[in-house]
C-alpha positions as CSV (number, residue, x, y, z in Angstrom):
1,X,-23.2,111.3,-26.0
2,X,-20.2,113.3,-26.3
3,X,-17.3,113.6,-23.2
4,X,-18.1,116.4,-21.6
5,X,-16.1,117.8,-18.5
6,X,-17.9,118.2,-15.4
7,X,-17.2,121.7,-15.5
8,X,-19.0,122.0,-19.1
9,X,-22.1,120.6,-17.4
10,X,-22.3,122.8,-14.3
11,X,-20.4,120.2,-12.1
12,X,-17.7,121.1,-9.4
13,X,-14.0,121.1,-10.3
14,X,-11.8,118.9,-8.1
15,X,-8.7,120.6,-7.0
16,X,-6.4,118.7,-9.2
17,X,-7.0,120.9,-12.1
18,X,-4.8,123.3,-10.1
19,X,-1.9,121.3,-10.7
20,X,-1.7,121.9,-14.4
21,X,-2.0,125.6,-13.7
22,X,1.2,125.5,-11.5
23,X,-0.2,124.6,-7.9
24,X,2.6,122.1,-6.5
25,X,0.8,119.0,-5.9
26,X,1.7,119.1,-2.5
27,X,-0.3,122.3,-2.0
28,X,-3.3,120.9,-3.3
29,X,-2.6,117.4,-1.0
30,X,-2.9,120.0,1.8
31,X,-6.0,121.5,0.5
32,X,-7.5,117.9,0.4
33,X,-6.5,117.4,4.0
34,X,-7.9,120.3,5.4
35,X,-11.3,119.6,3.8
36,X,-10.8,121.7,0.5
37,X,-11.6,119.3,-2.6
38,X,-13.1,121.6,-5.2
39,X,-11.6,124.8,-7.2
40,X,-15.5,126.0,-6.1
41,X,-14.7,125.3,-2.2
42,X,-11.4,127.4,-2.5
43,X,-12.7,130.3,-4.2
44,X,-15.7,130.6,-1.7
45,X,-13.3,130.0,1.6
46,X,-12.2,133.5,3.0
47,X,-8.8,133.6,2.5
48,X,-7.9,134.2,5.8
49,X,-9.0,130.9,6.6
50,X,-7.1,129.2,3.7
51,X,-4.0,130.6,5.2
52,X,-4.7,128.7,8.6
53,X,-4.1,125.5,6.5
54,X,-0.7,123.9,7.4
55,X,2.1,124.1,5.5
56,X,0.6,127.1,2.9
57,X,1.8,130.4,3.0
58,X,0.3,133.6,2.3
59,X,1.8,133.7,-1.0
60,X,1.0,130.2,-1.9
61,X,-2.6,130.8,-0.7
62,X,-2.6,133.8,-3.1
63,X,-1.4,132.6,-5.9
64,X,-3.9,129.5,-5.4
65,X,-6.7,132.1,-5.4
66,X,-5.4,133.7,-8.5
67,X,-5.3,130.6,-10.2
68,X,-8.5,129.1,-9.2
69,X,-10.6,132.9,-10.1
70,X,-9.1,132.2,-13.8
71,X,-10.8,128.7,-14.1
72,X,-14.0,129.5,-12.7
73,X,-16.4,133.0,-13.3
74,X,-17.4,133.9,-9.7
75,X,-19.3,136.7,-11.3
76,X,-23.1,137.4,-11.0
77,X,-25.0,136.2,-14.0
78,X,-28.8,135.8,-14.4
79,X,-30.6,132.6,-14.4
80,X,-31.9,133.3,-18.3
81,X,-28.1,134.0,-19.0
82,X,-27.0,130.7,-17.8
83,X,-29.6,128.7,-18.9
84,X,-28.6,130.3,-22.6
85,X,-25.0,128.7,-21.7
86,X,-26.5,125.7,-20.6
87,X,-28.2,125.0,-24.0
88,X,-25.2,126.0,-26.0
């Protein structure tokens, strides 16, 4: 079977992917801490909640969004649509 990511396979991305975007590690340690372990959990979080999370700013919290809404389509998609992606 080949290595496939868990993101290719419809699995959740951990938070650590951030960090090769940019996202200080620190950041994401306090993401962990307050509960947030998934790119998925982030981007479904209001923001004004993120920005309750110790030690993150408003502009950290932003530019965590922005970089977590490039590595994952929160856009509405049919269930024949990704079932097509699923077999490719």
């Amino acid at each position: 079977m080949e290595d496939q990511s868990e993101a290719e396979i419809g699995g959740p991305m951990q938070i650590e992917v951030l960090e090769e975007h940019g996202i200080q590690s620190n950041d994401l340690k306090k993401l962990k801490e307050a509960g947030y372990g998934t790119v998925e959990a982030i981007l479904f979080t209001p923001r004004k909640h993120l920005v309750l999370v110790k030690g993150l700013s408003e502009n950290k919290v932003d530019k965590i969004i922005a970089v977590a809404q490039t590595l994952i389509n929160m856009s509405f998609q049919t269930a024949s649509s990704y079932f097509e992606k699923r077999k490719e």
